[in-house]
DSSP file (Angstrom, degrees, kcal/mol; ACC not computed):
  #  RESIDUE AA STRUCTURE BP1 BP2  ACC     N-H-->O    O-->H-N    N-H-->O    O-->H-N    TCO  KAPPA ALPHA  PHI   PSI    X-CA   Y-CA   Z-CA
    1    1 A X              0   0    0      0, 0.0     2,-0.5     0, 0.0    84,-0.2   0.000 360.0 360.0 360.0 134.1    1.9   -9.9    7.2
    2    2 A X  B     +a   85   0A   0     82,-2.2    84,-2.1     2,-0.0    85,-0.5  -0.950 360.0 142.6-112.6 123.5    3.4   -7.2    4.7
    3    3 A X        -     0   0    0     -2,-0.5     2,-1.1    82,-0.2    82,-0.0  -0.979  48.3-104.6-157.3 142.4    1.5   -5.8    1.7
    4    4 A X    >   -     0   0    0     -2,-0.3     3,-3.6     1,-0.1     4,-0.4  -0.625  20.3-123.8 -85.0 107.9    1.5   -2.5    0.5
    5    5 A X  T 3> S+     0   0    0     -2,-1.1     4,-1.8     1,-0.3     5,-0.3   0.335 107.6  52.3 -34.8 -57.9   -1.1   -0.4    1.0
    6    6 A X  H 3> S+     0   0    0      1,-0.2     4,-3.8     2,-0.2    -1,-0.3   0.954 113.3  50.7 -29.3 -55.5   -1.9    0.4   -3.0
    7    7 A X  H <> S+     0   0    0     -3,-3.6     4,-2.2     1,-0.3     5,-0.4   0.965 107.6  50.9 -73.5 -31.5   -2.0   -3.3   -3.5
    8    8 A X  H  > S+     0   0    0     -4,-0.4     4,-2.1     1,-0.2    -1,-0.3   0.930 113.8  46.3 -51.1 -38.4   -4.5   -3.7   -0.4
    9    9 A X  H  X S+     0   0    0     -4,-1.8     4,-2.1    -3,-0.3     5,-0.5   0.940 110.0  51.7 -78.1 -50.7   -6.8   -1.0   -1.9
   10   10 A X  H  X S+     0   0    0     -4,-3.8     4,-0.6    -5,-0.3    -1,-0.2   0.810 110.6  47.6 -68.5 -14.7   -6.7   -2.5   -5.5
   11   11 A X  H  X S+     0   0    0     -4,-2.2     4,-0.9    -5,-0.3    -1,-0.2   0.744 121.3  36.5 -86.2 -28.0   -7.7   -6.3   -4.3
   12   12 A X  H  < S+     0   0    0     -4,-2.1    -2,-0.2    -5,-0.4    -3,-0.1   0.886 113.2  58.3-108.3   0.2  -10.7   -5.0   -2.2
   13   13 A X  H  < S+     0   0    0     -4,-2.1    -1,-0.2    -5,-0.2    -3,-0.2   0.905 109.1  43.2 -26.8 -76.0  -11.6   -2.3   -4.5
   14   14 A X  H  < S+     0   0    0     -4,-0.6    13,-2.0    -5,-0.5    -1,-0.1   0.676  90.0 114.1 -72.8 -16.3  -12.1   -4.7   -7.3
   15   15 A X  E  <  +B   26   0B   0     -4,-0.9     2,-0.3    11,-0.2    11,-0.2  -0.184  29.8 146.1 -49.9 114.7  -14.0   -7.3   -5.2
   16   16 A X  E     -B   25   0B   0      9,-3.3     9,-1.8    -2,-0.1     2,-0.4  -0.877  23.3-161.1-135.0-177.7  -17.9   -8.0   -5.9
   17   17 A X  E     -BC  24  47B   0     30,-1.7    30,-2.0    -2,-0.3     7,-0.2  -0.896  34.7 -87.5-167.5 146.8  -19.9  -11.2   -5.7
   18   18 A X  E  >  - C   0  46B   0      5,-1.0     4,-0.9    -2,-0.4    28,-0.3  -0.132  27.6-149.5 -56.9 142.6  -23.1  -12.3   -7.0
   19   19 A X  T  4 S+     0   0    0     26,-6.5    -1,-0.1     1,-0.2    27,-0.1   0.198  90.9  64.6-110.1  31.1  -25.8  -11.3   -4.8
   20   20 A X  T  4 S-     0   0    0     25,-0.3    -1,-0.2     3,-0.1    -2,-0.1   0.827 129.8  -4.9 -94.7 -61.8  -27.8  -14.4   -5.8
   21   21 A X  T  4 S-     0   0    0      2,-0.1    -2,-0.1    -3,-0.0    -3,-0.1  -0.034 101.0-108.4-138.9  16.2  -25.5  -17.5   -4.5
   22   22 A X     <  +     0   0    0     -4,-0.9    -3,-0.1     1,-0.1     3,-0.0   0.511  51.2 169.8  39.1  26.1  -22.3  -15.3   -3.2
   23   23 A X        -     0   0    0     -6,-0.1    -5,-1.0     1,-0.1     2,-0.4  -0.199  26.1-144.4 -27.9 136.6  -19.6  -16.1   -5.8
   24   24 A X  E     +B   17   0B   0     -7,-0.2     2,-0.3     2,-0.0    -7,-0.2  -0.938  27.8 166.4-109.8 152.8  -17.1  -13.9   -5.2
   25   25 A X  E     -B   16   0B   0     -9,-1.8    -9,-3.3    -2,-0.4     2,-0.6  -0.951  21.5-130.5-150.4 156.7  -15.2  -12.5   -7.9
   26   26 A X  E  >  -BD  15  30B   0      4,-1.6     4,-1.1    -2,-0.3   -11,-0.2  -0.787  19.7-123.3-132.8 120.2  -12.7   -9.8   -8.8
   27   27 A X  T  4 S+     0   0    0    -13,-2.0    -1,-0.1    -2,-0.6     4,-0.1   0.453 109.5   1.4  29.3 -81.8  -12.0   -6.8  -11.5
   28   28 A X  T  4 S+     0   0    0      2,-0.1    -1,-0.2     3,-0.0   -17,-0.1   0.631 134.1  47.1-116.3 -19.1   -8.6   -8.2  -12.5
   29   29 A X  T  4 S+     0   0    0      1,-0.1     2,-0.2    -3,-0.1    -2,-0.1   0.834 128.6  10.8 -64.2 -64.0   -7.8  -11.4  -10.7
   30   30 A X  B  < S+D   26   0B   0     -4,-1.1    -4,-1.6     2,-0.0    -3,-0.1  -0.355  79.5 179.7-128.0  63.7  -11.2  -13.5  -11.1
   31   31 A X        -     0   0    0     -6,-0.2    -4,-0.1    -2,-0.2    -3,-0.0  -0.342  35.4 -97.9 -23.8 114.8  -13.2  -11.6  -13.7
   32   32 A X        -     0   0    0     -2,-0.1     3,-0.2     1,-0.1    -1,-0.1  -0.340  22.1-130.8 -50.4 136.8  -16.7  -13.1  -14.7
   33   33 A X  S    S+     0   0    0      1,-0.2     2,-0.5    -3,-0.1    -1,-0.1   0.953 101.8  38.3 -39.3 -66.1  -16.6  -14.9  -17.6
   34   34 A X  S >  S-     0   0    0      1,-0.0     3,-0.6    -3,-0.0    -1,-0.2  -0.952 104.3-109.1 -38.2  69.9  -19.7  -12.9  -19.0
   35   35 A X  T 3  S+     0   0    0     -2,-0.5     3,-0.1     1,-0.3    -2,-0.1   0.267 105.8   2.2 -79.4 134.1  -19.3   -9.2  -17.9
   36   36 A X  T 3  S+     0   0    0      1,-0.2     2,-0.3    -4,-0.0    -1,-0.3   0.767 105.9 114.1  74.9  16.0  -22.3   -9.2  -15.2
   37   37 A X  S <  S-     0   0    0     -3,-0.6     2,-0.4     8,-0.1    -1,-0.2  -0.565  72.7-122.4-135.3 155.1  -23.3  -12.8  -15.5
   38   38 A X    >>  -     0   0    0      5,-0.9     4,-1.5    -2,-0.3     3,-0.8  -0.907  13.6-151.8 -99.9  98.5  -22.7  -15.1  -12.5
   39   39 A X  T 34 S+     0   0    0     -2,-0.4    -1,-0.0     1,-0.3    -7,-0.0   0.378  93.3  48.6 -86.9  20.3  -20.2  -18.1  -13.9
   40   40 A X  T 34 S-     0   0    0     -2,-0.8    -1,-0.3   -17,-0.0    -2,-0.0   0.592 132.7  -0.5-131.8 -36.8  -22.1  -20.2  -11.1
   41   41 A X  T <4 S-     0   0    0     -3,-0.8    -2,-0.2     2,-0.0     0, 0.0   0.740  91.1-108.7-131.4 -20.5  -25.5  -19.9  -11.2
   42   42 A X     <  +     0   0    0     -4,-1.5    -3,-0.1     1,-0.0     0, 0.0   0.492  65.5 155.2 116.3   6.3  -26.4  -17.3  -14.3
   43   43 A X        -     0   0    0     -5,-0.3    -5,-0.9    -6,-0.1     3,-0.1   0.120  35.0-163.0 -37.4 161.8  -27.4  -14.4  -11.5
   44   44 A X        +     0   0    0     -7,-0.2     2,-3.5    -6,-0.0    -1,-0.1   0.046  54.5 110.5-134.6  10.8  -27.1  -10.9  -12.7
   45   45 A X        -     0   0    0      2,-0.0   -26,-6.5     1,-0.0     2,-0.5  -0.541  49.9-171.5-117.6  75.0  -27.1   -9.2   -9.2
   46   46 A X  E     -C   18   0B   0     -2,-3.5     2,-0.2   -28,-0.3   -28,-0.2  -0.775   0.9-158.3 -82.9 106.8  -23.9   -8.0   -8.8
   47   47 A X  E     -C   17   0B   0    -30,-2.0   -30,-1.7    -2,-0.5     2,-0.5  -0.676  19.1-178.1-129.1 161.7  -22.7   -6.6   -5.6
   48   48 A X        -     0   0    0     -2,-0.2   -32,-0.1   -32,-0.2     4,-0.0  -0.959  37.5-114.2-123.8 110.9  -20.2   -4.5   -4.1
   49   49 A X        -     0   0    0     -2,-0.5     3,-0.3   -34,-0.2    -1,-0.0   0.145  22.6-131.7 -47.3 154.1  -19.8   -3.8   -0.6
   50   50 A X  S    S+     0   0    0      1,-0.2    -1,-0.1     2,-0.1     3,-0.0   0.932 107.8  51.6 -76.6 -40.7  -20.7    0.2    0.2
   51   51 A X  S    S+     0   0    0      1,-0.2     2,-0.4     5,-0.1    -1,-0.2   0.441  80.2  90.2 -81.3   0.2  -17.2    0.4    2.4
   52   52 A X        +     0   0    0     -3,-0.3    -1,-0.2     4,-0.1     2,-0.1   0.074  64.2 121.8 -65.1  18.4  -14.7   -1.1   -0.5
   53   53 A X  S  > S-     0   0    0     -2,-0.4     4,-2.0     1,-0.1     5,-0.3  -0.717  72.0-123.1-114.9 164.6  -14.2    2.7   -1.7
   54   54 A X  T  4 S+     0   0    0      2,-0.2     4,-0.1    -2,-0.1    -1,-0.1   0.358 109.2  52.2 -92.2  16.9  -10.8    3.9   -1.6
   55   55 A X  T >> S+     0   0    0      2,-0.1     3,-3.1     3,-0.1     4,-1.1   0.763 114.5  46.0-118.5-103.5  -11.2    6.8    0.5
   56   56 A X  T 34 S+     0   0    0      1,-0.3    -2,-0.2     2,-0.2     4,-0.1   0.498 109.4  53.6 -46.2 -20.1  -12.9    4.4    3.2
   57   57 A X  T 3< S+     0   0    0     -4,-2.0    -1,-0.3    -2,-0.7    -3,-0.1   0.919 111.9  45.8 -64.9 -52.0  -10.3    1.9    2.7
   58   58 A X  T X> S+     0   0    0     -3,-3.1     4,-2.5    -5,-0.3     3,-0.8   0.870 112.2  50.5 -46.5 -39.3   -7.5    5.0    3.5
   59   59 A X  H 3X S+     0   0    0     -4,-1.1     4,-0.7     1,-0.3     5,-0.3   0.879 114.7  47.2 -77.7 -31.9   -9.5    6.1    6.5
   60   60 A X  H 34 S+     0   0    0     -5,-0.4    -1,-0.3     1,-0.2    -2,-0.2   0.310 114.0  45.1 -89.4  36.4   -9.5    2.1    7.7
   61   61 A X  H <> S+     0   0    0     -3,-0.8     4,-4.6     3,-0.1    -1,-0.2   0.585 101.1  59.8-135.0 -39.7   -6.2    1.7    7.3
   62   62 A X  H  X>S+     0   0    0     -4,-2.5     4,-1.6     2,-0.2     5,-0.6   0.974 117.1  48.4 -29.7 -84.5   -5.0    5.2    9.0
   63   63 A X  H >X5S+     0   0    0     -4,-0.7     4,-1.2    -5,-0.4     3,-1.1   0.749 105.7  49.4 -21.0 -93.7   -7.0    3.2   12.0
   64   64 A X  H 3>>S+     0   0    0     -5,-0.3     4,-1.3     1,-0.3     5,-0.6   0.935 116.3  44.5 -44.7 -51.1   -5.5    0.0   11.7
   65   65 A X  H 3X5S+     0   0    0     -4,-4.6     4,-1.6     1,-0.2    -1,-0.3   0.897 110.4  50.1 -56.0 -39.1   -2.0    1.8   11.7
   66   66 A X  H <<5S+     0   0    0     -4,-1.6     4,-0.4    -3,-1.1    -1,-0.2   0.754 118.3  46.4 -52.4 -48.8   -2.6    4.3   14.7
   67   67 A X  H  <<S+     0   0    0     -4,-1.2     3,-0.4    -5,-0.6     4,-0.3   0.951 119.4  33.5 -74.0 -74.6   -4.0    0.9   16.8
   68   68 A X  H >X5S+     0   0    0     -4,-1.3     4,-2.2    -5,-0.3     3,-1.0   0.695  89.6  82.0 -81.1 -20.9   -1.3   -1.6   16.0
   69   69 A X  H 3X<S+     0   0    0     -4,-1.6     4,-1.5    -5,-0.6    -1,-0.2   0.890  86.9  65.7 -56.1 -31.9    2.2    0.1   15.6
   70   70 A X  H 3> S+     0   0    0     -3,-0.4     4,-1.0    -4,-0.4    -1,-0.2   0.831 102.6  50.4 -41.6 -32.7    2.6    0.0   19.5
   71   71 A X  H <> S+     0   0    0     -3,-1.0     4,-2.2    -4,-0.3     5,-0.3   0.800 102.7  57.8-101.2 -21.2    2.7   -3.7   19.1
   72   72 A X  H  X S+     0   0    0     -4,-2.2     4,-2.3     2,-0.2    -1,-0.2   0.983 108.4  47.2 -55.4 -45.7    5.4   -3.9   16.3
   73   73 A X  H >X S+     0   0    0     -4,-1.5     3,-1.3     2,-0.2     4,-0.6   0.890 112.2  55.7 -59.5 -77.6    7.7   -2.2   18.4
   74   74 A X  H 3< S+     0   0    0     -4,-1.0     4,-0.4     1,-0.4     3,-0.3   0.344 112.0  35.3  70.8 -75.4    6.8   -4.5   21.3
   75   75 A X  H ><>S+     0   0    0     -4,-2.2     5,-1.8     1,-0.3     3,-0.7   0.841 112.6  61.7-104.7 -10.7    7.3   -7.5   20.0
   76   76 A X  H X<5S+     0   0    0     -4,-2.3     3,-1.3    -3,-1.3    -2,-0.3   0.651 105.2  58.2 -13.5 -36.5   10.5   -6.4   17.9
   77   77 A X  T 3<5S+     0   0    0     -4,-0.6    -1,-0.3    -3,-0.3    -2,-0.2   0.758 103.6  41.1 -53.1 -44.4   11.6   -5.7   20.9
   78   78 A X  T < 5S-     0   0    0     -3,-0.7    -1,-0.3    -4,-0.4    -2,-0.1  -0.117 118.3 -98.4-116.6  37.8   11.4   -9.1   22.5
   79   79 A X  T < 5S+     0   0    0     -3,-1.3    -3,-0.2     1,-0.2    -4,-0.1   0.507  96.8 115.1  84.7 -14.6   12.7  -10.9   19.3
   80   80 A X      < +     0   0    0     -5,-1.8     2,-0.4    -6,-0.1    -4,-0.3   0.313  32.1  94.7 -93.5   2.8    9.2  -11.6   18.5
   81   81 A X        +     0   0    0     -6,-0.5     2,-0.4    -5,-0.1    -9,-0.0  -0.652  46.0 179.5 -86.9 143.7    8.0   -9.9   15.2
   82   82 A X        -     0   0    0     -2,-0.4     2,-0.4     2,-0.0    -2,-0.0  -0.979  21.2-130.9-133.6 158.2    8.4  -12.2   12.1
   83   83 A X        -     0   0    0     -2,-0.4     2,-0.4   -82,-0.1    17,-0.1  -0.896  13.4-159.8-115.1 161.3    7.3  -10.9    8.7
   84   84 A X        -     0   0    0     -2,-0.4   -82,-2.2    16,-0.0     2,-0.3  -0.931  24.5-125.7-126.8  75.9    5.1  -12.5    6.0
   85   85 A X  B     -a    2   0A   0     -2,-0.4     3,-0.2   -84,-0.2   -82,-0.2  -0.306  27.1-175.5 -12.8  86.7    5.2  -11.5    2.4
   86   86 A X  S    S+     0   0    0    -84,-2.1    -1,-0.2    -2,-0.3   -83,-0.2   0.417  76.9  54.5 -95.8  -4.8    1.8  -10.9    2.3
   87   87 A X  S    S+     0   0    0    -85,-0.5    -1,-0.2     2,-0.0   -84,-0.1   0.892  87.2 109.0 -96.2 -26.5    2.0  -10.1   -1.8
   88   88 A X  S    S-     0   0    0     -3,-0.2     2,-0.1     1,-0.1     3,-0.1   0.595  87.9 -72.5 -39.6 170.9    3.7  -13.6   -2.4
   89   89 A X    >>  -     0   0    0      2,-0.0     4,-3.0     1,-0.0     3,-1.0  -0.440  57.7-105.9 -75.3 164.4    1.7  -16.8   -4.2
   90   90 A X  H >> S+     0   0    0      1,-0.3     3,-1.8     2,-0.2     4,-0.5   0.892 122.2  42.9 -58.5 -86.7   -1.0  -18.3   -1.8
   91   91 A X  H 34 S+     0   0    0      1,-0.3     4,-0.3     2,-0.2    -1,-0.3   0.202 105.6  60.9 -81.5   4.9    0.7  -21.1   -1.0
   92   92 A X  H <> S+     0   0    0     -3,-1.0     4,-1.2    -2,-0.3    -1,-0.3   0.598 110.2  47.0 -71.6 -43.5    4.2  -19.2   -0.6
   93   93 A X  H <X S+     0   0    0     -4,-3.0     4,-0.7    -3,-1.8    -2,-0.2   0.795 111.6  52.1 -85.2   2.3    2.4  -17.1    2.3
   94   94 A X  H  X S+     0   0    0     -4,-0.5     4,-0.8    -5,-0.2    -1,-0.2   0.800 106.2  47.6 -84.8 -32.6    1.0  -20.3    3.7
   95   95 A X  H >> S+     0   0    0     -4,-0.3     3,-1.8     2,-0.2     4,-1.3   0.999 114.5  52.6 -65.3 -78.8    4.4  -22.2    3.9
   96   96 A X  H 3X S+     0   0    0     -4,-1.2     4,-3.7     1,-0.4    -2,-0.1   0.652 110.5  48.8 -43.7 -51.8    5.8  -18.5    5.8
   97   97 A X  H 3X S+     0   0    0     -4,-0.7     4,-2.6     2,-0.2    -1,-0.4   0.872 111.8  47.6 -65.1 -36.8    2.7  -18.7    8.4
   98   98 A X  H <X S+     0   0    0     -3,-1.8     4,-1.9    -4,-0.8    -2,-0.2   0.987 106.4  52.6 -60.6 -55.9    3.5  -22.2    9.1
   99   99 A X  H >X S+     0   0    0     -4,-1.3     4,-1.2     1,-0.3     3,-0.9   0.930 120.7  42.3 -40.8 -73.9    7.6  -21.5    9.6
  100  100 A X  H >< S+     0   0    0     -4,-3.7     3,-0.8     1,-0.2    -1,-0.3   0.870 114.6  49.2 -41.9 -45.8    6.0  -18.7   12.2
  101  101 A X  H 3< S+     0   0    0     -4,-2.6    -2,-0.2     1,-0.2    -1,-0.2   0.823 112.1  45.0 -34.9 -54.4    3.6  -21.0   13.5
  102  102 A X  H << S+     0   0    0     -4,-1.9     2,-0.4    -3,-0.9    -1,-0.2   0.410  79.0 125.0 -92.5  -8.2    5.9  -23.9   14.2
  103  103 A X    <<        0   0    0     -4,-1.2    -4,-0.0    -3,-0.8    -3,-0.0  -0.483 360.0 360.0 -92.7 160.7    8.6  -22.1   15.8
  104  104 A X              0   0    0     -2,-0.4    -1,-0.2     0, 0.0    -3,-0.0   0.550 360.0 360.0 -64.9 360.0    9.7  -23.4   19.3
């Protein structure tokens, strides 16, 4: 799946979730109604994971590249990488995983 590393940081970056009934919500995508309110149960205990920060995001993501690029070449090699718009509408990057899924 391909998504570009700014946009990875700015969705989990903005992520919090009521620490009452675990709505999750987001910044600029899913915004409480209320600023600080919980639209689900009326909670005020809003939280954000410690490792969401964008320097810890940079450092996991150095990682995850370091780890996995041996295996792009790999299966590019053997005819086997397919890519996934990962920035696409949900149910455009669901359709894309199937098409991978389902071929022979």
């Amino acid at each position: 799946m391909q998504v570009d590393d700014a946009a990875l940081v700015a969705r989990i970056t903005g992520r919090f979730t009521c620490g009452n009934c675990g709505a999750v919500y987001h910044d600029v995508t899913k915004p409480t109604k209320v600023e600080g309110t919980c639209d689900v149960c009326g909670g005020h205990d809003m939280k954000r994971r410690a490792d969401d920060t964008e320097q810890a995001l940079k450092t996991r993501l150095m990682e995850y590249y370091k780890k996995t690029s041996p295996l792009i070449g790999y299966y590019y090699a053997k005819g086997n990488l397919c890519a996934v718009d990962g920035l696409a509408e949900m149910g455009a990057v669901a359709a894309d995983i199937s098409k991978v899924l389902d071929r022979p």
